[in-house]
N, C-alpha and C positions, 0 to 999 in steps of 0.2 A: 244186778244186786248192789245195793250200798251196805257198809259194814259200819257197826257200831261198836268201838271198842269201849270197855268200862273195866277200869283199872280196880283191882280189890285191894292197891295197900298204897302207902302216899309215896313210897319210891316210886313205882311204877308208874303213879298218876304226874310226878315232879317230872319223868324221863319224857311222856305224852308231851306237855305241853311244852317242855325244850325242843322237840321235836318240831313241832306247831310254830312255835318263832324262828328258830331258827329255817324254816322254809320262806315264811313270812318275809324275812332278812333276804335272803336271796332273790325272791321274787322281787321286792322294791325296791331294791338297791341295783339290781338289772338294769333297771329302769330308764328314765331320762328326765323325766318329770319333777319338778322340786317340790310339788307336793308326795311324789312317792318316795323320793327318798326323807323327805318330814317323814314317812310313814317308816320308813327303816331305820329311822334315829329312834324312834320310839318302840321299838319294839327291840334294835337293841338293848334302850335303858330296860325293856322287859328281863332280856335274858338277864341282863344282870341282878336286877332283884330275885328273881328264882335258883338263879345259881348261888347268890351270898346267903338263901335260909340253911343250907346246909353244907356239911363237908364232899359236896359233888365228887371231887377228884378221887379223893380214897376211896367212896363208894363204889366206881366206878372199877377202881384198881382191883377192888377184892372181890368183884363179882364180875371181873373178867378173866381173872388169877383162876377163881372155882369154877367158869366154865370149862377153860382151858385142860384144867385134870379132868374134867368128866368128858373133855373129847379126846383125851391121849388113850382113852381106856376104849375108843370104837377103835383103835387103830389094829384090834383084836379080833373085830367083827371082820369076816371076807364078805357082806353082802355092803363095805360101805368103801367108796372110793377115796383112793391115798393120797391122789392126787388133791381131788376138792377140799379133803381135809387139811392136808399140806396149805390149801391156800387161804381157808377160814382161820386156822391156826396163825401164820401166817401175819395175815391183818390184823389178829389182835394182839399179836410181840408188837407190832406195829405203832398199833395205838397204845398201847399201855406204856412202850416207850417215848410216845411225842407228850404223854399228863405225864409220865414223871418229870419232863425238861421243863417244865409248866413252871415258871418262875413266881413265887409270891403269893397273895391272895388273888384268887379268880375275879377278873377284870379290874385289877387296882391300875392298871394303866389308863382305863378311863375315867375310875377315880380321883387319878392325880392330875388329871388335865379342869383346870377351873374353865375354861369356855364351858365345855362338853356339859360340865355341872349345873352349871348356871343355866345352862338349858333345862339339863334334867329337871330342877328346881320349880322353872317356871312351868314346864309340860304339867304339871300335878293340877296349876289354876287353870281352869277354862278358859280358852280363848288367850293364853298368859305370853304365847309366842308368838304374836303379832310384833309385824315393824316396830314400831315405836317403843314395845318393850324391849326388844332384844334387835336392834340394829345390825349388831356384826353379823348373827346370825340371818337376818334378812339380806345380807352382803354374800352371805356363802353360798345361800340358795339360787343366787344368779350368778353365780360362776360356770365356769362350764360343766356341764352333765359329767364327764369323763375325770374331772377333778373332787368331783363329789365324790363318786363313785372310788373314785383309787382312794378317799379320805375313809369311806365307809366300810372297806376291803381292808384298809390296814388296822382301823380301833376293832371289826372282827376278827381279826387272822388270829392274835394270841389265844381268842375261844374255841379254836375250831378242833384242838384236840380231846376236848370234848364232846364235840360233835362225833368224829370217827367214834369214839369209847361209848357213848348211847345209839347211834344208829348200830352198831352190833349188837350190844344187849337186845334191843327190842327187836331187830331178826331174828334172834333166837328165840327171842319169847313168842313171834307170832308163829314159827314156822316148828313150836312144838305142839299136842295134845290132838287130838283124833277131834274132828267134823265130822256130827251127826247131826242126822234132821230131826224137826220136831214140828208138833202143832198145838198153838196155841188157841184152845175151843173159844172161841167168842171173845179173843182177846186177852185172855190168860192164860199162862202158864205158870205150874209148879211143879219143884221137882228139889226133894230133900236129896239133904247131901250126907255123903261119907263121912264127914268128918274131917277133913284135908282139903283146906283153900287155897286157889289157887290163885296166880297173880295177875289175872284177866280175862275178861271174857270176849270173845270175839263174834259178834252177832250179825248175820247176813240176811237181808231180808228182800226182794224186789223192790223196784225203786217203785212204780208202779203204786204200790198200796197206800193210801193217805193217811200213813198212820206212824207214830215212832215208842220204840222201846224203850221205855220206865223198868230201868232196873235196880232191885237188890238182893243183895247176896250177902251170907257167909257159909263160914263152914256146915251148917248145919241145916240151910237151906236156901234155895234159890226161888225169887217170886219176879215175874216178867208179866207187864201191863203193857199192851200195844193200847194208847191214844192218841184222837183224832186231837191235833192241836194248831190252831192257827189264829191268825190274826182278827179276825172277825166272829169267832166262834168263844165260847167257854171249854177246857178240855176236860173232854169226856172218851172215854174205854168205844175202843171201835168191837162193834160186837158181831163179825163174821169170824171166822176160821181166821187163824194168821199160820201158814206153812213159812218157816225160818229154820238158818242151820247156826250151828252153835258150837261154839270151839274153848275149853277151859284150857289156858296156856297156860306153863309151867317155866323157871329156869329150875 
């Protein structure tokens, strides 16, 4: 099965795609390659522009603050273990205490370093960080793997309590709301809603099927288009049966 998630509100869509770099970061900065970690410099400066459109940190604070009471309230339930809750709980005193030591504006460390910028500057022009435009930088890329890499570990490290504070939200958001099946006759589905939107959809389909889900949503109704889309083709509605499960997650 491959899952397609489709975010209904633009926190949730801002949290996705922090998620997305920052794996991205990880992966390329592993690395050894000076083209891969070019590729983790740049997606660094990603997180940072995503993370400066809004107030991240407090978002972050008050919708881990109001998970936290609505799990002290299972501690009621005897069908839920004390333990795992103890340890979910737990991780998020955790995190909410490494954003509050959060010093400043989120990523003004990288801000304040003029190399870093000067890069940042020229990534925007195509082709802008070549040798000859940015030498020192052309210098650093042939350093050794291991000194890149401790350089690209330490301009991440001040972000990463961030990272704990959204990879918990979005555990929570995926691992709420009931998975049921459905079928979409000839490529469509519809299915009006209650009235109450919720803050993702989570959609499983076999990889198998040549086809992917076009979705929109709100509160008052959900419409799902499977087409056939590709490079060689115009897209068009794949018109068999499409069997898919589907999950509306909640915090």
């Amino acid at each position: 099965m491959i899952c397609y998630e489709h975010p209904l509100s633009e926190r949730i869509r801002t949290l996705l795609r922090l998620e997305d770099l920052f794996d991205k970061m990880a992966f390329f900065s592993a690395k050894d390659e000076a083209t891969e970690h070019h590729c983790a410099l740049v997606t660094l400066f990603e997180i940072l522009d995503v993370t400066g459109r809004a107030d991240m940190k407090s978002d972050l604070l008050q919708e881990l603050e109001r998970q936290k009471q609505a799990l002290e309230i299972l501690r009621r339930n005897p069908d839920v273990s004390e333990g795992a809750l103890n340890q979910v709980l737990d991780n998020m005193q955790a995190a909410s205490h490494n954003m509050l030591n959060m010093t400043g504006k989120i990523g003004e460390h990288v801000r304040e370093n003029e190399w870093l910028m000067s890069i940042k500057q020229r990534i925007g022009i195509p082709g802008g960080v070549c040798e000859f435009d940015l030498p020192s930088y052309h210098y650093w890329l042939h350093l050794d793997p291991a000194l890149r890499r401790n350089d690209l570990n330490e301009w991440l490290a001040p972000l990463l309590p961030l990272q704990d504070g959204f990879s918990i939200v979005l555990h929570l958001l995926r691992n709420s709301g009931k998975t049921l099946r459905h079928t979409a006759h000839r490529g469509v589905y519809q299915q009006m809603g209650s009235g109450r939107v919720a803050h993702m959809l989570c959609l499983k389909v076999k990889e198998s099927l040549p086809c992917v889900p076009e979705i929109s949503a709100n509160k008052y109704a959900l419409n799902i288009r499977f087409v056939i889309s590709g490079s060689r083709q115009k897209t068009r509605i794949y018109e068999d049966d499409v069997e898919f499960e589907l999950t509306f997650c909640n915090l």
